[in-house]
N, C-alpha and C positions, 0 to 999 in steps of 0.2 A: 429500208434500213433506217434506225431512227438513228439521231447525233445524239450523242450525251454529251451537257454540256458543263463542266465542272463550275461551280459556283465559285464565288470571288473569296479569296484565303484573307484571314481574318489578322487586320494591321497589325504589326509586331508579334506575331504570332509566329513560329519555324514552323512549316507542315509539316503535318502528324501526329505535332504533340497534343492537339486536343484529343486523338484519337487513341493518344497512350494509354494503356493497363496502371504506369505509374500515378500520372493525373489522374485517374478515374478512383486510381487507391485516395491519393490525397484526399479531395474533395470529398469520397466518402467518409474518410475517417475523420478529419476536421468538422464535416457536417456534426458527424455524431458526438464529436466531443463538445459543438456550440453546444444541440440541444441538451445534452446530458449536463454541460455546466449550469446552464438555464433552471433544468429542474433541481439541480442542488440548490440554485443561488434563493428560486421560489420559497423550498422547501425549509430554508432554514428562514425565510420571511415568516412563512405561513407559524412556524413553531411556536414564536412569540406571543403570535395574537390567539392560538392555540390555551396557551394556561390557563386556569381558573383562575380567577378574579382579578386583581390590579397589582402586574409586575411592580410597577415603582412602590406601591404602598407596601408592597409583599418583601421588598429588599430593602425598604428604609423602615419597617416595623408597623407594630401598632398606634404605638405612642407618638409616630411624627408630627409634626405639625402639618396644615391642611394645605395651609402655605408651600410648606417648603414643597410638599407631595404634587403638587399644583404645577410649583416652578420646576419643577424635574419632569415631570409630566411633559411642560411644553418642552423646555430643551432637547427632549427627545422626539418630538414630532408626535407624539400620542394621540393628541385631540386631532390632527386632522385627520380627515379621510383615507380609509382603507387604501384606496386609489391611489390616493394624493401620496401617502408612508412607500410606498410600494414603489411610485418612481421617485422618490428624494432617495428612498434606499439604492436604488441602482442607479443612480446617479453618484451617488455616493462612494458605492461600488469601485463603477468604472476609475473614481478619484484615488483609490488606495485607500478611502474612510471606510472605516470597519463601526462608525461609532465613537462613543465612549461611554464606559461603567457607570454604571446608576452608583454604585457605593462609593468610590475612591474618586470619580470623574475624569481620569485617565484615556487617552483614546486606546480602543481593544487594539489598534495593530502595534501599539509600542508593547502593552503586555505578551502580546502574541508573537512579537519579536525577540523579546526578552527570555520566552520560554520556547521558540520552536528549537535554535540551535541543541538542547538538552534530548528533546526527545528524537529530531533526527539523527546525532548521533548514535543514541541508543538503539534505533530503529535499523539502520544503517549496518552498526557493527555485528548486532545479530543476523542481519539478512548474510553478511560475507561469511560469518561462522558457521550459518546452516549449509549454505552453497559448498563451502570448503570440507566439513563432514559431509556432506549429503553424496555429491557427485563421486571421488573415489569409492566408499565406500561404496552405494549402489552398482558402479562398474564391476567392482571386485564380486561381490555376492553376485552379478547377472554372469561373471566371467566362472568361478565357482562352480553353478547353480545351473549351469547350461545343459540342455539333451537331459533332463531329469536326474541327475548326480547329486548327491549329497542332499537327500531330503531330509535330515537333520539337519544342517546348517541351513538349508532354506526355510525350514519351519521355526527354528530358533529366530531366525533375522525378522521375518511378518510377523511373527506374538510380539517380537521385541519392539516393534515400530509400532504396531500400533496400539501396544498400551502406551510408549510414549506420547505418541498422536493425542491419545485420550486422555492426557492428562491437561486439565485447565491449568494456563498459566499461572493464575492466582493462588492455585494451589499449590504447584510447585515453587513459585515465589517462596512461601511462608515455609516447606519443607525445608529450603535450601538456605532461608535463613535460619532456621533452628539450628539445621546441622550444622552449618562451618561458619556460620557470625555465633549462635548464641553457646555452642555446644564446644566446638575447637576452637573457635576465637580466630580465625583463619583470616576473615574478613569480615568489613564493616557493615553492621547490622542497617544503616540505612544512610541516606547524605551520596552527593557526588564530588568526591574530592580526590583526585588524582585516577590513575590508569586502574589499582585494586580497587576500586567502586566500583566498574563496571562490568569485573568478571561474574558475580552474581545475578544482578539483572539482565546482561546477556545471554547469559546460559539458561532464565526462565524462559528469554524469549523464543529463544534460540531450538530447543532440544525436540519441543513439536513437531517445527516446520523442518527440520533438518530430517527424522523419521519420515515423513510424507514425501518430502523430493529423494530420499534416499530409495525408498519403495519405485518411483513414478521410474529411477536414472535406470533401475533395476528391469523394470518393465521393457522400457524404450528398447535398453540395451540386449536385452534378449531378440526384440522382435530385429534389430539391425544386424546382429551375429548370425542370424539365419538369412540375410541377403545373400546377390548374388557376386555383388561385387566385395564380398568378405570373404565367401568361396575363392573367388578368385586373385585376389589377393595371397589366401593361402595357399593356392595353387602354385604361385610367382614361389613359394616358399621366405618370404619375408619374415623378419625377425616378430616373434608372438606383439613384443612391447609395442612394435609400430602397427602391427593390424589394430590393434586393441585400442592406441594413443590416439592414431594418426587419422584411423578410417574409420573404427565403429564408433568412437566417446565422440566426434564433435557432430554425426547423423543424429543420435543420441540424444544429445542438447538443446537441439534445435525444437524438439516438441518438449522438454523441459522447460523452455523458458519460458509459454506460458502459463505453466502451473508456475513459476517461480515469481511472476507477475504481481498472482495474487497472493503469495505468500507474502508480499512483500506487504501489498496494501493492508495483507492481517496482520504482519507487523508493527504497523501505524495503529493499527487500531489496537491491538494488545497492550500497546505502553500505556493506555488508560489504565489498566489495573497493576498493572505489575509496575509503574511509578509511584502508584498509592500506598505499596505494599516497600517500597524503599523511600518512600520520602524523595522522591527523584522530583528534583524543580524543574519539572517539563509541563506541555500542553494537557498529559492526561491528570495529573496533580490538581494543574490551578481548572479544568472543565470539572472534575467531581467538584472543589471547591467552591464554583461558583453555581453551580446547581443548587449545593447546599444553601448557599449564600440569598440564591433565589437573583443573582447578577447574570440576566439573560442576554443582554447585547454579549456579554464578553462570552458564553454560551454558544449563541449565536456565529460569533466570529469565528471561533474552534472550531465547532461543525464545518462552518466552509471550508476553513484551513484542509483540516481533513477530507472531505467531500474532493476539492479540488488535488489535495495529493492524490488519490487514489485514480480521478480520472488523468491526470500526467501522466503516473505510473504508466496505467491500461494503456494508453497514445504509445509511452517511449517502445513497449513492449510490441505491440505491432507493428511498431515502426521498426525495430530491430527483427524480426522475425521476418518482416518483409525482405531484408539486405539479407539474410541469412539465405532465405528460400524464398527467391524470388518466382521459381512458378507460382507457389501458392497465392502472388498477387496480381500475377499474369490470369491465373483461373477465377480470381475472384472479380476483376474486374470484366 
């Protein structure tokens, strides 16, 4: 008979928890979110030294002086080494320094400050207006649409989603300002000034993603309604509203939320044009502007901004899917 002999438990540590599903969830996901921040924080290094010819000459003109081109030059770290730019930049980094504008000389994270509250809440208010269209709506068509019933309304509701799907926001931007800024006078043709500014920019952002999760709550919802424990429920003879509320919309949810995830990160990324398209003083405004500008730190900054919302996002969403349906992090661990 051999003895096993248990090895020595590891100081302040409660046993078992190395051996938890939940730690092995963390650890994984946190890993991947270092590296994945890592390659954003790289890749928006790499961009800069990327351009043809000389940022600072390229955003202070032709005609600067050789001088001034020189002294902005060093203030920005240019002349030294790749190497050398690469760790002052994350050094930097870690400091909350983003930089500061070759044009104006401002540090990016005051600009960047200045303009994220505008495009988060634009971002924001159309993620709650898809959600809130999306999810009834898709219940009611899967509740509808159920055991093959009503294939007129079913086929009405998928044309209808996704040509909205298919329409580019930029485009519907400019549709929707024709018709009710230039046409009814309904609202304001561009600017953010009070609560009517942003029913038209939210409704560009918004009417996309709202058709896509409304389709997905439709899918989900169907495949849960033919569970066993929806049978059985209607068996209990429980009132329709509560099978429907209680037991099949929140099974339902639970694999919505990550398509809703990334709706969300597309959301961020869509106010780049359809702020352009309102004159909205957000991130995606002053990024086309400084492209134009040829002001690549401040460039630079934006991408992370963005970069780093999308992988939060990705985290919180995992992380909430985990509490939701904790096998699924039992199994993955």
């Amino acid at each position: 008979m051999v003895a096993v002999v248990a090895g020595p438990a590891t100081p302040g540590v409660p046993a078992g928890v190395l051996g938890s599903p939940w730690l092995s969830f963390a650890v994984r996901r946190l890993g991947r979110f270092v590296v994945s921040l890592w390659v954003v924080v790289t890749a928006a290094f790499v961009m800069i030294h990327l351009m043809p010819g000389d940022p600072v000459r390229s955003a202070l003109g032709m005609t600067a002086p050789v001088e001034t081109v020189n002294a902005r030059r060093q203030a920005l770290g240019l002349d030294d080494g790749l190497l050398t730019q690469y760790w002052h930049y994350l050094r930097s980094l870690c400091g909350g320094d983003f930089g500061s504008s070759v044009l104006s000389n401002l540090p990016v994270s005051q600009q960047i400050g200045d303009r994220l509250p505008a495009t988060a809440q634009l971002a924001l208010a159309a993620f709650v207006v898809a959600m809130v269209v999306a999810v009834p709506v898709g219940a009611v068509m899967a509740v509808l649409t159920r055991g093959g019933r009503r294939r007129g309304g079913e086929l009405a509701f998928t044309s209808a989603s996704v040509l909205l799907a298919a329409i580019p926001e930029f485009l519907l931007s400019v549709g929707l300002v024709y018709v009710f800024s230039v046409h009814l006078g309904w609202f304001p043709v561009a600017g953010r000034g009070g609560l009517i500014s942003y029913v038209l920019p939210v409704l560009a952002l918004a009417v996309g993603p709202a058709a896509v999760l409304a389709r997905i709550v439709r899918v989900e919802m169907l495949a849960v309604l033919g569970n066993d424990f929806i049978r059985t429920a209607r068996a209990k003879r429980l009132p329709a509203r509560q099978v429907y509320a209680r037991h099949a919309l929140p099974n339902a949810l639970t694999a919505t939320l990550t398509m809703a995830g990334l709706v969300l990160t597309g959301l961020v990324a869509g106010t780049v044009l359809v702020e352009n398209v309102f004159a909205w003083p957000g991130l995606g405004s002053t990024i086309v502007q400084s492209i134009q500008q040829k002001d690549y730190p401040v460039v630079q900054g934006i991408v992370l901004v963005y970069g780093i919302g999308v992988l939060t996002v990705n985290l919180l969403v995992d992380v909430l899917l985990a509490v939701l349906d904790p096998r699924s992090t039992i199994r993955e661990a």
